[in-house]
Backbone bond lengths (Angstrom), bond angles and torsions (degrees), N, CA, C in turn:
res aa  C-N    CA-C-N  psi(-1)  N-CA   C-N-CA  omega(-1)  CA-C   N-CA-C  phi
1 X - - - 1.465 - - 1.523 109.76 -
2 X 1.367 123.23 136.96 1.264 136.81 167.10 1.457 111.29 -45.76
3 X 1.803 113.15 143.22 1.135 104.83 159.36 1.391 153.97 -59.33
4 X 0.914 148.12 84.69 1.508 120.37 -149.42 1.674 114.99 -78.91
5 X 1.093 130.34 87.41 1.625 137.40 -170.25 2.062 85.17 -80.33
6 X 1.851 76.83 172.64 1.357 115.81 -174.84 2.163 110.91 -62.28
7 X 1.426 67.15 -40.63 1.335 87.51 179.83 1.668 138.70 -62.68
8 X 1.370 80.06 -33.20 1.520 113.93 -172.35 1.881 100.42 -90.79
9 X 0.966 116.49 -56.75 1.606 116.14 157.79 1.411 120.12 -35.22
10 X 1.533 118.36 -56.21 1.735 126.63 -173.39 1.259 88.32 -52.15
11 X 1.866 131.77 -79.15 1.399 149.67 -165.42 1.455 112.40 -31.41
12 X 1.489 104.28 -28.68 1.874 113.18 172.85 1.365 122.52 -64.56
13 X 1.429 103.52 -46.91 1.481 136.70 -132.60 1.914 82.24 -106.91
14 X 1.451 97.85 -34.21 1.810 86.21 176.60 1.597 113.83 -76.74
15 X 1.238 102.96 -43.97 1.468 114.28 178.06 1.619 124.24 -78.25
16 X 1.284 112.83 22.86 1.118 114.08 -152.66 2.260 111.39 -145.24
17 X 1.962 74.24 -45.90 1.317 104.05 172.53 2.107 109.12 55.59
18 X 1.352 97.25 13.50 1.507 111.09 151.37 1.712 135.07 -61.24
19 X 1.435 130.97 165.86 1.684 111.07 179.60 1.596 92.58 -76.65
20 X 1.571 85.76 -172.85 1.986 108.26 -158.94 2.115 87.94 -76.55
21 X 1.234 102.60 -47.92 1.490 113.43 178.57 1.610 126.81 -38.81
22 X 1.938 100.31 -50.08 1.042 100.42 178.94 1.636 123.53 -94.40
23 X 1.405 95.84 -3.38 1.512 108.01 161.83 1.533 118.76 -62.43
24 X 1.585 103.22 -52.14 1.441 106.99 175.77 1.859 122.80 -55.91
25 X 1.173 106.98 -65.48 1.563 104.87 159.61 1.349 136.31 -40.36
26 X 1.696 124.62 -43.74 1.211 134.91 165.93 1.962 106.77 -54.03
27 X 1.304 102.30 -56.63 1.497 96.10 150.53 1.640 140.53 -37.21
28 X 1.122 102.27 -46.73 1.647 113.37 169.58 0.900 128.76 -55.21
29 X 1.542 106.14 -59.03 1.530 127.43 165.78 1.489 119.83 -50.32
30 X 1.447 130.25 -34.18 1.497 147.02 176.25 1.352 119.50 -83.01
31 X 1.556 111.04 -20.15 1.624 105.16 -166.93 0.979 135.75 83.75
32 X 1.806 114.32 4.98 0.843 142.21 -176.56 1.867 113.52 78.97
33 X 1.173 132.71 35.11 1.271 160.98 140.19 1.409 112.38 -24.81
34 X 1.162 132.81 68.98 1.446 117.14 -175.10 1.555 110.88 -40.39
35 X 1.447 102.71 -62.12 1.562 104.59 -171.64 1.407 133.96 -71.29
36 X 1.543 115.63 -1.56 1.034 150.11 173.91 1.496 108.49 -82.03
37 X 1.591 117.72 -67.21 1.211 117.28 176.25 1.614 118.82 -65.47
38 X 1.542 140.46 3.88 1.055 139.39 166.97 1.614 114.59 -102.37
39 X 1.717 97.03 -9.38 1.778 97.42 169.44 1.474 104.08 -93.07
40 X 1.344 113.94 -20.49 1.760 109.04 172.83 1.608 116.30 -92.37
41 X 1.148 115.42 0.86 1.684 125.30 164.62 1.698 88.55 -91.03
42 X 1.152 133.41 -12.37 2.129 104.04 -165.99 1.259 88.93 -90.61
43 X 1.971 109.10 -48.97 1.326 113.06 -157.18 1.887 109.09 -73.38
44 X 1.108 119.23 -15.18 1.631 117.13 141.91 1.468 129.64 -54.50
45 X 1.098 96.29 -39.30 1.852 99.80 -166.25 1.271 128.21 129.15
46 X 1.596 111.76 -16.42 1.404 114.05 -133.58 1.437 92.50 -120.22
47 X 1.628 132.51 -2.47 1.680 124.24 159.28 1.803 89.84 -83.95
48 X 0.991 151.26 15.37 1.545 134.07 178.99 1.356 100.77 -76.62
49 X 1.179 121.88 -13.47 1.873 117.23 179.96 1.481 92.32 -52.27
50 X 1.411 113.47 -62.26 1.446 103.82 -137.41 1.506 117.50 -73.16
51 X 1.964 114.90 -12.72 1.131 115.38 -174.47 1.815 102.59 -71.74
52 X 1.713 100.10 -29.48 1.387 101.09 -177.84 1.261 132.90 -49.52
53 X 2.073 96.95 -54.71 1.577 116.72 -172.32 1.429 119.84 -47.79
54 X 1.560 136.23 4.91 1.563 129.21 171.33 1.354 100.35 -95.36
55 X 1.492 131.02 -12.53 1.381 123.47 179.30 1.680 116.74 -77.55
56 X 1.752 122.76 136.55 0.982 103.55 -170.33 1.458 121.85 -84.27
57 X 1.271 106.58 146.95 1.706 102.24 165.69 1.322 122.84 -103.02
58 X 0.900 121.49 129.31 1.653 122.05 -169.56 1.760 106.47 -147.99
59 X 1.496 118.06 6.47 1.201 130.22 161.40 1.294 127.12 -87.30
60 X 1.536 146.17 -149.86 1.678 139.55 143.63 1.609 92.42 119.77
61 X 1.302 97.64 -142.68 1.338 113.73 -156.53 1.479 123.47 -125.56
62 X 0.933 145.24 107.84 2.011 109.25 173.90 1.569 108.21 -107.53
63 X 1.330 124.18 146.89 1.396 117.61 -173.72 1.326 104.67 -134.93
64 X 1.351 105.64 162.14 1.260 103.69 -179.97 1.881 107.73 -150.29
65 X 1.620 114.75 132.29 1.317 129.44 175.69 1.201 117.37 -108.16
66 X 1.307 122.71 169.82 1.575 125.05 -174.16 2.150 105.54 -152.02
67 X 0.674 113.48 -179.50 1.123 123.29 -156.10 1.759 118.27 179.30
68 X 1.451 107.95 74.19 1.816 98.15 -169.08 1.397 116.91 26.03
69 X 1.022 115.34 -137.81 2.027 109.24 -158.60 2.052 103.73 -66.47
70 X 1.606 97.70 48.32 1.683 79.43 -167.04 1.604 91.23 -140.89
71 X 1.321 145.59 147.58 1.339 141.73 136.20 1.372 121.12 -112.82
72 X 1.360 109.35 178.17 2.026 119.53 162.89 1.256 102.70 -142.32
73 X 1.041 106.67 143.87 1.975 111.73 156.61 1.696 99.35 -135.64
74 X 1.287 92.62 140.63 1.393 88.74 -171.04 2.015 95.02 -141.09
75 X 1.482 142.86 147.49 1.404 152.89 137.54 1.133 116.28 -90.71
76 X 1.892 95.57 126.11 1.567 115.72 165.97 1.384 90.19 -113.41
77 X 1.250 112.11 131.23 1.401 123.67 151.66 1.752 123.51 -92.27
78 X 1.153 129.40 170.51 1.203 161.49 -150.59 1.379 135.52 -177.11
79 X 1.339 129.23 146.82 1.499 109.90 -179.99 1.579 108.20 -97.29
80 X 1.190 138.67 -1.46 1.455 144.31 148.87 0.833 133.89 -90.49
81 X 1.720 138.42 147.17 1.121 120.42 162.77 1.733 117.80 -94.24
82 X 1.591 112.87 8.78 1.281 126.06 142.05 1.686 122.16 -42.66
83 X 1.369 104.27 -42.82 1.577 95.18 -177.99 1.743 113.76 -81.12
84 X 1.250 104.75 -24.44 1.579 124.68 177.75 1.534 93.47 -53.74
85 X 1.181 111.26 -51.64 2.066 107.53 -166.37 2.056 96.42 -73.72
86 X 1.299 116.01 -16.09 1.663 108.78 -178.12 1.486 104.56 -62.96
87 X 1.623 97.52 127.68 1.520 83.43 169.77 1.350 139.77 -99.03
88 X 1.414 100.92 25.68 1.348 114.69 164.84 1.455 116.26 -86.13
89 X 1.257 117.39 -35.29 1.591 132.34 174.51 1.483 88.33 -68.73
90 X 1.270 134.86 -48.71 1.383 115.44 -166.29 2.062 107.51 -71.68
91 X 1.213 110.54 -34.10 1.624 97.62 -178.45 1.894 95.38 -83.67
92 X 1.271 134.49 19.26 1.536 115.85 166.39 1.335 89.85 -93.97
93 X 1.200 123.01 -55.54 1.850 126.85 177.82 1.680 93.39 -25.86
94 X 1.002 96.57 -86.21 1.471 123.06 -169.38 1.938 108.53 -26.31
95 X 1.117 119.02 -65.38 1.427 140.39 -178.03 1.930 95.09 -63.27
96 X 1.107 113.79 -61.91 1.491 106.12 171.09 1.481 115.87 -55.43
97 X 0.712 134.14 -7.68 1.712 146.43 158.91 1.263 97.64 -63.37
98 X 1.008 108.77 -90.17 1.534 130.32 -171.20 1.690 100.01 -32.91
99 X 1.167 115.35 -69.43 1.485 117.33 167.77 1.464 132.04 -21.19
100 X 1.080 97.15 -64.89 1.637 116.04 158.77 0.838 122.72 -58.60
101 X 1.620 136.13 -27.13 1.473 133.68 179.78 1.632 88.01 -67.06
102 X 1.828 124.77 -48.12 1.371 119.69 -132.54 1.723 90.50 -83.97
103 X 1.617 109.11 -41.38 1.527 114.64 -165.00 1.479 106.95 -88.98
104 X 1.150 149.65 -45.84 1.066 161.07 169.18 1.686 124.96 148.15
105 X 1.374 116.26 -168.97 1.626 96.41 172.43 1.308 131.28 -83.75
106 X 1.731 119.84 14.33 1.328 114.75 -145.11 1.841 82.34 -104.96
107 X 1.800 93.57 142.41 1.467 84.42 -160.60 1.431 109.03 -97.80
108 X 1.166 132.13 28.03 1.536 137.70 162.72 1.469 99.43 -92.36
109 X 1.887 133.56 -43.09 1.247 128.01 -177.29 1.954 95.48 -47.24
110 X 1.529 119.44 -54.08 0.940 129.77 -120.83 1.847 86.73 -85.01
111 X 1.575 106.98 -60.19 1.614 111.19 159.08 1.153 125.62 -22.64
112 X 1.372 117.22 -58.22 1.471 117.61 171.09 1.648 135.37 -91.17
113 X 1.008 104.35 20.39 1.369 124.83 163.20 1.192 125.49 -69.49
114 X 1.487 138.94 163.04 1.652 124.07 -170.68 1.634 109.27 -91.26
115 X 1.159 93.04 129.62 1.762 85.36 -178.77 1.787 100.26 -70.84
116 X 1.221 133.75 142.58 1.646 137.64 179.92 1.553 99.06 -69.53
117 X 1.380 100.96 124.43 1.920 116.61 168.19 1.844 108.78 76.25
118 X 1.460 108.31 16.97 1.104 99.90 -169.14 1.828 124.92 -107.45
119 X 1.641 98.84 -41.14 1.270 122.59 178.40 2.112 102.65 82.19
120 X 1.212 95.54 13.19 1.744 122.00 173.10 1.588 112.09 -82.09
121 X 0.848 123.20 157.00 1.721 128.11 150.95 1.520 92.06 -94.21
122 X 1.378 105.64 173.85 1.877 107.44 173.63 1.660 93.61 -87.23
123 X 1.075 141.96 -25.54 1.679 123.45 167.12 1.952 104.31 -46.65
124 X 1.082 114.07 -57.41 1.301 119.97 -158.52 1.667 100.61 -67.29
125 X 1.585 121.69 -62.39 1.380 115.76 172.62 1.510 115.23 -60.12
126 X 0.968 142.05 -2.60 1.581 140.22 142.05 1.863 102.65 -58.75
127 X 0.923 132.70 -74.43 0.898 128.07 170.74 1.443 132.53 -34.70
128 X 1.251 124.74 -52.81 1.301 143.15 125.33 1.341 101.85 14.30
129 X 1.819 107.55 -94.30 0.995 129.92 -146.21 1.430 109.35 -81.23
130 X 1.523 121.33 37.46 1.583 114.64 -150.91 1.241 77.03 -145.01
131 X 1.441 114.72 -51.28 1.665 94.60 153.59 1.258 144.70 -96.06
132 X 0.979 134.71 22.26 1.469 143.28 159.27 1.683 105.92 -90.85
133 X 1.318 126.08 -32.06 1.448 120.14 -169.84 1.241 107.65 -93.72
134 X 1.396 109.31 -19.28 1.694 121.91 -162.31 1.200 146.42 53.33
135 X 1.793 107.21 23.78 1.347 117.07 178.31 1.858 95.54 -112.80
136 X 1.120 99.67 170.35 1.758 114.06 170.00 1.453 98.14 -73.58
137 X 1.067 107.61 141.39 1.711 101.16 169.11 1.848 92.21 -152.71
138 X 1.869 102.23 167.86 1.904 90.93 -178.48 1.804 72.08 -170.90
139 X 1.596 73.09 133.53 1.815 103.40 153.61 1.121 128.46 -58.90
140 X 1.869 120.84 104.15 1.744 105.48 -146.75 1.364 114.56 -102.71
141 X 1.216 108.69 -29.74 1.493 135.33 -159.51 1.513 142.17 -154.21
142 X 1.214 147.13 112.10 1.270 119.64 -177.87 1.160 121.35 -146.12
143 X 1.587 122.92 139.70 2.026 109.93 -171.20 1.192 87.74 -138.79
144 X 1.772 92.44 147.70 2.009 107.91 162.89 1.269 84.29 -118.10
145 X 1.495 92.30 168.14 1.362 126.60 174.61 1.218 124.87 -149.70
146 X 1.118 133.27 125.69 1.880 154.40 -120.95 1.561 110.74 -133.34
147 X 1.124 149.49 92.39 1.536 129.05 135.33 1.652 131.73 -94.40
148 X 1.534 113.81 130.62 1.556 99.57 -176.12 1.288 117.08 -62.38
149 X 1.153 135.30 -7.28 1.611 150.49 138.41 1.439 129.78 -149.73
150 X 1.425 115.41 162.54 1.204 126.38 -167.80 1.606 109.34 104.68
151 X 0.932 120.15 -111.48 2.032 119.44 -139.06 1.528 103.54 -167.13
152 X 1.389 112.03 124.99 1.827 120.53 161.75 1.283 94.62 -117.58
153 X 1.902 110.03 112.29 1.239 112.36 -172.14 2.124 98.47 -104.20
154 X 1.450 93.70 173.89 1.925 86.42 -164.17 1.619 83.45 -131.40
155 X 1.496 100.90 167.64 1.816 100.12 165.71 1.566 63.25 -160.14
156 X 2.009 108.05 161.73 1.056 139.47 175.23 1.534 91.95 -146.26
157 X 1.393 92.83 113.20 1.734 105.74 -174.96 1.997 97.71 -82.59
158 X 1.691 138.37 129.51 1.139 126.70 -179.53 1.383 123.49 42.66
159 X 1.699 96.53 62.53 1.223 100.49 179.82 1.909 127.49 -103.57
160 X 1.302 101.97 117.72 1.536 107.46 -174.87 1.799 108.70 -30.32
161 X 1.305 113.89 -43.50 1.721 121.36 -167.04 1.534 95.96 -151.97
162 X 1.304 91.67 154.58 1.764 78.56 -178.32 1.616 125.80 -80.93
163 X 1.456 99.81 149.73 2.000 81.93 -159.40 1.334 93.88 110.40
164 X 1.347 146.35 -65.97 1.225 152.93 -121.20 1.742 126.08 -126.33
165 X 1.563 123.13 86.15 1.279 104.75 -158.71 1.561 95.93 -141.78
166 X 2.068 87.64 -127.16 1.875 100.95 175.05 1.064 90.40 -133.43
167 X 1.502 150.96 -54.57 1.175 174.63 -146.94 1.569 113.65 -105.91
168 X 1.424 125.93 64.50 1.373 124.98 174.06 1.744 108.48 -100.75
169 X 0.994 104.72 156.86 1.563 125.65 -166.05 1.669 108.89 -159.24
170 X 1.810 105.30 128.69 1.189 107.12 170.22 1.621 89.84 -124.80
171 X 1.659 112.97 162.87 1.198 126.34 158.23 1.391 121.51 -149.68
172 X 1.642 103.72 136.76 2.147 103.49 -158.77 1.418 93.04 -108.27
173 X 1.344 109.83 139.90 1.483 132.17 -173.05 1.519 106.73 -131.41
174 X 1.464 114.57 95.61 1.227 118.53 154.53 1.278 145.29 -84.34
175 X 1.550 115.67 94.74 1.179 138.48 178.52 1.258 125.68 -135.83
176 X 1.184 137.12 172.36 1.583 153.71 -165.05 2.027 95.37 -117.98
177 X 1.417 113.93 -11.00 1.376 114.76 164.20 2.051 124.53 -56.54
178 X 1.250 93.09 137.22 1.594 81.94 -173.39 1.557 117.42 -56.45
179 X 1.479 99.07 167.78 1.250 117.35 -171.37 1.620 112.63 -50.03
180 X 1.335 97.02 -56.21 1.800 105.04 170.01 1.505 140.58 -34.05
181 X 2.152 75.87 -47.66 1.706 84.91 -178.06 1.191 110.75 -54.03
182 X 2.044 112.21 -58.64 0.920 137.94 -138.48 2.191 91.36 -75.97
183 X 1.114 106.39 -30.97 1.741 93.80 -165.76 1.819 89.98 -77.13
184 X 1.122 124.54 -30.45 1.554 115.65 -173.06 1.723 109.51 -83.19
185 X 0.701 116.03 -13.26 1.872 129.51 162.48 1.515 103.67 -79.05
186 X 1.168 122.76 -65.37 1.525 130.90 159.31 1.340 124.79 -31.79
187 X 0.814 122.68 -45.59 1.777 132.54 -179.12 1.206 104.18 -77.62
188 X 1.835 128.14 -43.87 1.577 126.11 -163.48 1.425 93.27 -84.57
189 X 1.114 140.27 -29.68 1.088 122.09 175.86 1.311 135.53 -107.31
190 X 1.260 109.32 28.60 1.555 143.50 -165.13 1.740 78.16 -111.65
191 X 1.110 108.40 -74.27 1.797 120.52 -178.76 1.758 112.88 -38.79
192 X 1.164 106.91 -45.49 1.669 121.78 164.84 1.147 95.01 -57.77
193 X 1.297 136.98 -75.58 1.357 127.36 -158.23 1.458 133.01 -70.94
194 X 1.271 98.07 -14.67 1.537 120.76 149.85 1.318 137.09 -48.17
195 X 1.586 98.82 -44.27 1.364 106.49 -167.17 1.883 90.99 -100.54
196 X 1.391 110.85 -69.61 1.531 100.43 170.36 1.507 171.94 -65.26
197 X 1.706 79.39 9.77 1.406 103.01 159.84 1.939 118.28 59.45
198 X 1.377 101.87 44.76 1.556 104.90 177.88 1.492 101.48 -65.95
199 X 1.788 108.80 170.00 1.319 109.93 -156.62 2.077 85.12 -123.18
200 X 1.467 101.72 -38.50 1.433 119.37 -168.20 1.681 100.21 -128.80
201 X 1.882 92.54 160.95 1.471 78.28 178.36 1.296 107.15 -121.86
202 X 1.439 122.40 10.20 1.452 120.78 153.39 1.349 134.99 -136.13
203 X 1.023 169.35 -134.64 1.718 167.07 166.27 2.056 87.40 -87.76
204 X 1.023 100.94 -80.73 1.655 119.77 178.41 1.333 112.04 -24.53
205 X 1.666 118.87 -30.81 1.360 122.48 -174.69 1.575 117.69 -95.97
206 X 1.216 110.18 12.40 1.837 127.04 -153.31 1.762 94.03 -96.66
207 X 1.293 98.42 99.47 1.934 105.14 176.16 0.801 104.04 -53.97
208 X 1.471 115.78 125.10 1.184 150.43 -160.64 1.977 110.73 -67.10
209 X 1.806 106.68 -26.59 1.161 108.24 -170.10 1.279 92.49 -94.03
210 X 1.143 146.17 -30.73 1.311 152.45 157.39 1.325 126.65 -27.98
211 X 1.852 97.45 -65.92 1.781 106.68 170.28 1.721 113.00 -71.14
212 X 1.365 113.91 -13.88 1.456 105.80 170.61 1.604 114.38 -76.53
213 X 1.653 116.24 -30.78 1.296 120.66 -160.84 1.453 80.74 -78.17
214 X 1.171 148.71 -54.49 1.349 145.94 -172.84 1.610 119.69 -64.61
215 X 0.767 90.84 -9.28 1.691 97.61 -178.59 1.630 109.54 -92.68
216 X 1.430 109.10 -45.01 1.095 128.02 158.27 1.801 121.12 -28.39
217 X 1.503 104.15 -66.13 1.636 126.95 -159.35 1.527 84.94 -65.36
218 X 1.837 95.26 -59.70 1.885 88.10 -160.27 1.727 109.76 -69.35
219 X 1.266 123.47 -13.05 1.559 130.40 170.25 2.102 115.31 -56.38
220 X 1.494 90.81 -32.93 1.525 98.47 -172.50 1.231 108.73 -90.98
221 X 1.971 134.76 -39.64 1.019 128.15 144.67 1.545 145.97 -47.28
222 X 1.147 84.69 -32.53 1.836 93.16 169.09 2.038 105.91 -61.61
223 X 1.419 122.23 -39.60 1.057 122.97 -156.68 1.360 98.06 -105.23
224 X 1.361 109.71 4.24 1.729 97.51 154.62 1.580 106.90 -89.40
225 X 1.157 116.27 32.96 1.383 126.73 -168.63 1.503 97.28 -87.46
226 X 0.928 120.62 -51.83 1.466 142.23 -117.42 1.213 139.06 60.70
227 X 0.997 110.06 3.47 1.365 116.51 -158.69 1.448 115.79 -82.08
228 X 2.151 136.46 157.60 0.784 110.68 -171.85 1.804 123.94 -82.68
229 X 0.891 113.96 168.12 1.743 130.99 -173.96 1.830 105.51 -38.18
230 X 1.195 124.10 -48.10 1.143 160.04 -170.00 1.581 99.19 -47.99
231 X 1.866 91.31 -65.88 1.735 133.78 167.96 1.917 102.20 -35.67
232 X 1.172 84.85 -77.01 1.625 112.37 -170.27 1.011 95.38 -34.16
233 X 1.699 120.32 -75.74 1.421 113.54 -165.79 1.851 130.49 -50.15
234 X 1.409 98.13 -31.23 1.617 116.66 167.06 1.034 113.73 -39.76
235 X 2.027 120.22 -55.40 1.083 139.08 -149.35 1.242 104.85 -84.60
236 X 1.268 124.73 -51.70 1.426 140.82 150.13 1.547 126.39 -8.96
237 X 1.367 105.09 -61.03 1.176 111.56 -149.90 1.744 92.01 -117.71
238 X 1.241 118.74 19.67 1.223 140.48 170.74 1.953 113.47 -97.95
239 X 1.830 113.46 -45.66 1.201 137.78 159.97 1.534 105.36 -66.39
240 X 1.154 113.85 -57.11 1.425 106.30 164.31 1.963 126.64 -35.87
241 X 0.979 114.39 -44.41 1.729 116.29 170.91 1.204 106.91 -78.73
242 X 1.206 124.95 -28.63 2.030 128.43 147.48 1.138 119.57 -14.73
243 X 1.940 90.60 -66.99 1.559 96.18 -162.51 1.415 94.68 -90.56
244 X 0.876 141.53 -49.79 1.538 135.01 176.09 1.883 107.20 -6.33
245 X 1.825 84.65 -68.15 1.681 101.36 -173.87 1.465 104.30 -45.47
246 X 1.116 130.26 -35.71 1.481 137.41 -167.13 1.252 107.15 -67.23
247 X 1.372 116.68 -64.60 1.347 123.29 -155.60 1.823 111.96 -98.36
248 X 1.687 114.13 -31.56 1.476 107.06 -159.35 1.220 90.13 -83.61
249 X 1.351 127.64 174.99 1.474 140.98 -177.85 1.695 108.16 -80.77
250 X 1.501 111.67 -49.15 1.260 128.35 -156.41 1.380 117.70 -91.30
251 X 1.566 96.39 -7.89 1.891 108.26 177.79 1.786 95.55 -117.64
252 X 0.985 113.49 9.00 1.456 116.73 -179.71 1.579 101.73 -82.96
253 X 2.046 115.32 141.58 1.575 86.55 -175.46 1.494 95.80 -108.55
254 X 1.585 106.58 168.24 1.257 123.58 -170.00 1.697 111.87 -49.90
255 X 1.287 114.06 120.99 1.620 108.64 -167.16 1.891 88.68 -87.95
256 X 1.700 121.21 7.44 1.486 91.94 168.27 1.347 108.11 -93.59
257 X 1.282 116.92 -28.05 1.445 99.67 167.07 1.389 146.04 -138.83
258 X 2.015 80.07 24.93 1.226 89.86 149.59 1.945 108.40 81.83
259 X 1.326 103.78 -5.12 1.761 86.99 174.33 1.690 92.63 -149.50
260 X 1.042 133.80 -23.03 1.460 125.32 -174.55 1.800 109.46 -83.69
261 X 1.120 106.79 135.40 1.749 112.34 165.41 1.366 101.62 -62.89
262 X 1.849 113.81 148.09 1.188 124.17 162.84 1.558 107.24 -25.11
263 X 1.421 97.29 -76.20 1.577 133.56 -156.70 1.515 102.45 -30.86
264 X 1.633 114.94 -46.83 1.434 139.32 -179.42 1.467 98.11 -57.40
265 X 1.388 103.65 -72.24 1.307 107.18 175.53 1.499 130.71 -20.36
266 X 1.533 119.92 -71.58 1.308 138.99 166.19 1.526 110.17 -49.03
267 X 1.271 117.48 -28.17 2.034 123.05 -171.99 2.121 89.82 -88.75
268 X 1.293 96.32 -67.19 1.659 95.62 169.58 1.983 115.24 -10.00
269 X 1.348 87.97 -72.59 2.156 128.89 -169.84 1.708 88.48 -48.28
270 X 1.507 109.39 -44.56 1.527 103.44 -158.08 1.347 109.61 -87.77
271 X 1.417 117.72 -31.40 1.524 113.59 -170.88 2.037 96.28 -78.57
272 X 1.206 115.31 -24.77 1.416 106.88 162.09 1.326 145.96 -45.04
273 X 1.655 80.49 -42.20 1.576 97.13 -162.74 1.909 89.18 -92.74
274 X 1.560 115.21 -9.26 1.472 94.49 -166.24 1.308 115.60 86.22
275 X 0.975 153.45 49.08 1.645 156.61 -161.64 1.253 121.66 115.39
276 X 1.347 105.11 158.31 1.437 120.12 -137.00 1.856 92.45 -82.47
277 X 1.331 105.17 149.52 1.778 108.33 -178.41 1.829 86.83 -123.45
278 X 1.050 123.00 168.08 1.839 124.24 163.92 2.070 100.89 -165.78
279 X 1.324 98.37 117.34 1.104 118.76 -172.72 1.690 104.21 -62.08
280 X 1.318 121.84 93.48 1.804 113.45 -167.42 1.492 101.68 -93.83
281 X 1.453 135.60 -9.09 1.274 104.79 166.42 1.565 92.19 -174.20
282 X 1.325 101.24 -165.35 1.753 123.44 179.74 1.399 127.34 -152.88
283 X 0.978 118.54 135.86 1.414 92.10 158.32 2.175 104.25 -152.43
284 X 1.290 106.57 139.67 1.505 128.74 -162.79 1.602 103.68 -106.98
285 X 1.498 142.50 97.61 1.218 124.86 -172.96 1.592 89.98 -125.82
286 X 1.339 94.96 124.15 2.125 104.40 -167.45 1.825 70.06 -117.06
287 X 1.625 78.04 129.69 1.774 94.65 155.27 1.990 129.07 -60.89
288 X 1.557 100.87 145.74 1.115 102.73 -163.28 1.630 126.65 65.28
289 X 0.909 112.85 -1.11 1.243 113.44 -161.65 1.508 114.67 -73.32
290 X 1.565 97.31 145.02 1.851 87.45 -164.74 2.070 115.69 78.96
291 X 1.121 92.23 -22.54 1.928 88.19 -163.45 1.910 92.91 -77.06
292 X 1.135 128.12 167.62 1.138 129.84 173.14 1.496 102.64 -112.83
293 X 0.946 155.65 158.30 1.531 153.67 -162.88 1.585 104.86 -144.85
294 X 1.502 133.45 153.10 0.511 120.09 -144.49 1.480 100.31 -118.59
295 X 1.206 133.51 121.84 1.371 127.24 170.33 1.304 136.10 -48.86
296 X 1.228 119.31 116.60 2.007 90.98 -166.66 1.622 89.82 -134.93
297 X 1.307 114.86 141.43 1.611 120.83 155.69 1.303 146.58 -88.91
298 X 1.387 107.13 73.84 1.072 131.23 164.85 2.088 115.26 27.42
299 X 1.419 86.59 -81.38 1.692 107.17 172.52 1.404 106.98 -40.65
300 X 1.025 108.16 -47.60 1.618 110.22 -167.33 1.849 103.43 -91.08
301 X 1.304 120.06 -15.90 1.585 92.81 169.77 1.370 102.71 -86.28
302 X 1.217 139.89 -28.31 1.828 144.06 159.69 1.297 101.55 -31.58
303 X 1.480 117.85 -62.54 1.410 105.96 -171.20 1.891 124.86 -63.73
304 X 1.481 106.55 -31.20 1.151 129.36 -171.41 1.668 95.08 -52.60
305 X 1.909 100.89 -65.93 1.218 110.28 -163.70 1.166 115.87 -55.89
306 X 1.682 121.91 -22.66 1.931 125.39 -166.49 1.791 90.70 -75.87
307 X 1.501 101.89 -34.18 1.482 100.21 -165.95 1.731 107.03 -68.68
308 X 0.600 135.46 -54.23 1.762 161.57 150.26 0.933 161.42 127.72
């Protein structure tokens, strides 16, 4: 019998775009046959990944778990939101959460991690599952979030199951404030951040190539003003606390009611609770987001298909 090397597995798994597992066995079974073992991966099922993987996904799931001072948010995409309602696609979402809470957010830890009951890494049961469900699907994204005490609170804005939506949001609150306070402070502004879409979560955190490109735009409009230089800069740096309001988390105002700053908000929470709360991070993962999708006309794949 042929050897089966490391090597000889990858070469399957490229050409094949099957898991590392079923590469190895399809090998076994062949004798190590390259071309053999990729006709006994089709006639399984399990090379259909790769005809899939050029289709886009820009559908799926993103979820998000928590765990006392701990969260995950993690995106699976899909090209339906048919596969989003499967509830098998919904416990891989789900379990890759979980994953990420245990390994962290970095998404090669998270890939190569054991998928549970599988004898898979989660790279390979993605794969897996791309052919058995038969859509493209891809591991998109993933963040933890950490406090040495206090609370990582979650909101899932329209969520199919709980945990389970388009709109997930965690936020970490470090304090020695109780659990209560801290998850009902957590949630309202998890809910804010949902709806208003901060980019940063403080002045200090504002990319630097960003606030220059903006500084820039509103620098050239101001001076179609006419106005003098002196002027300009006023005007400037007046649009500047604009955009701040727009984009930072903490100068953003409260969309519950609409007139208090976060920042207030969280100082408000603390002199209540008696000790100090400090908002250490965020994170907002809206499905699809960023992906471009692909337009397709309907009429014309009907016609394609009658043709054949």
């Amino acid at each position: 019998m042929a050897a089966i090397t490391a090597a000889l597995v990858k070469e399957l798994r490229d050409k094949s775009g099957a898991g590392m597992m079923d590469c190895k066995k399809a090998l076994a079974e062949t004798d190590g046959d390259m071309d053999a073992a990729v006709d006994w991966l089709r006639t399984k099922g399990l090379a259909a990944a790769q005809k899939k993987s050029g289709r886009v996904a820009a559908d799926g799931l993103v979820a998000v778990v928590t765990s006392g001072t701990k969260g995950a948010a993690v995106e699976i995409n899909a090209e339906t939101d048919f596969v989003a309602r499967n509830e098998n696609f919904q416990e891989f979402v789900s379990t890759i959460a979980g994953i990420a809470l245990e390994v962290g957010g970095e998404s090669s830890a998270i890939e190569g991690a054991a998928y549970p009951g599988t004898g898979r890494t989660v790279a390979e049961q993605l794969t897996h599952n791309i052919a058995t469900i038969g859509e493209n699907m891809s591991f998109r994204r993933a963040k933890v979030l950490e406090v040495s005490q206090g609370l990582v609170a979650s909101y899932m804005h329209g969520a199919l199951v709980p945990g389970l939506g388009k709109i997930g949001v965690l936020v970490a609150l470090e304090s020695s404030a109780s659990a209560d306070v801290l998850e009902a402070l957590g949630k309202q502004i998890a809910m804010h951040i949902a709806a208003a879409r901060p980019e940063f979560l403080a002045i200090s955190d504002v990319d630097q190539g960003a606030l220059d490109r903006e500084k820039a735009v509103l620098t050239e409009q101001a001076r179609e003003s006419g106005k003098p230089e002196e002027i300009i800069e006023k005007m400037v740096q007046g649009r500047l606390r604009k955009y701040y309001e727009e984009v930072v988390l903490t100068e953003q105002v409260f969309v519950i009611d609409n007139e208090t700053k976060i920042s207030k908000v969280v100082e408000n929470a603390a002199k209540e609770a008696g000790t100090d709360i400090k908002l250490t991070g965020f994170v907002r993962f809206e499905l699809g987001e960023g992906i471009e999708k692909e337009e397709t006309d309907f009429a014309a794949e009907v016609a394609q298909a009658v043709k054949g």
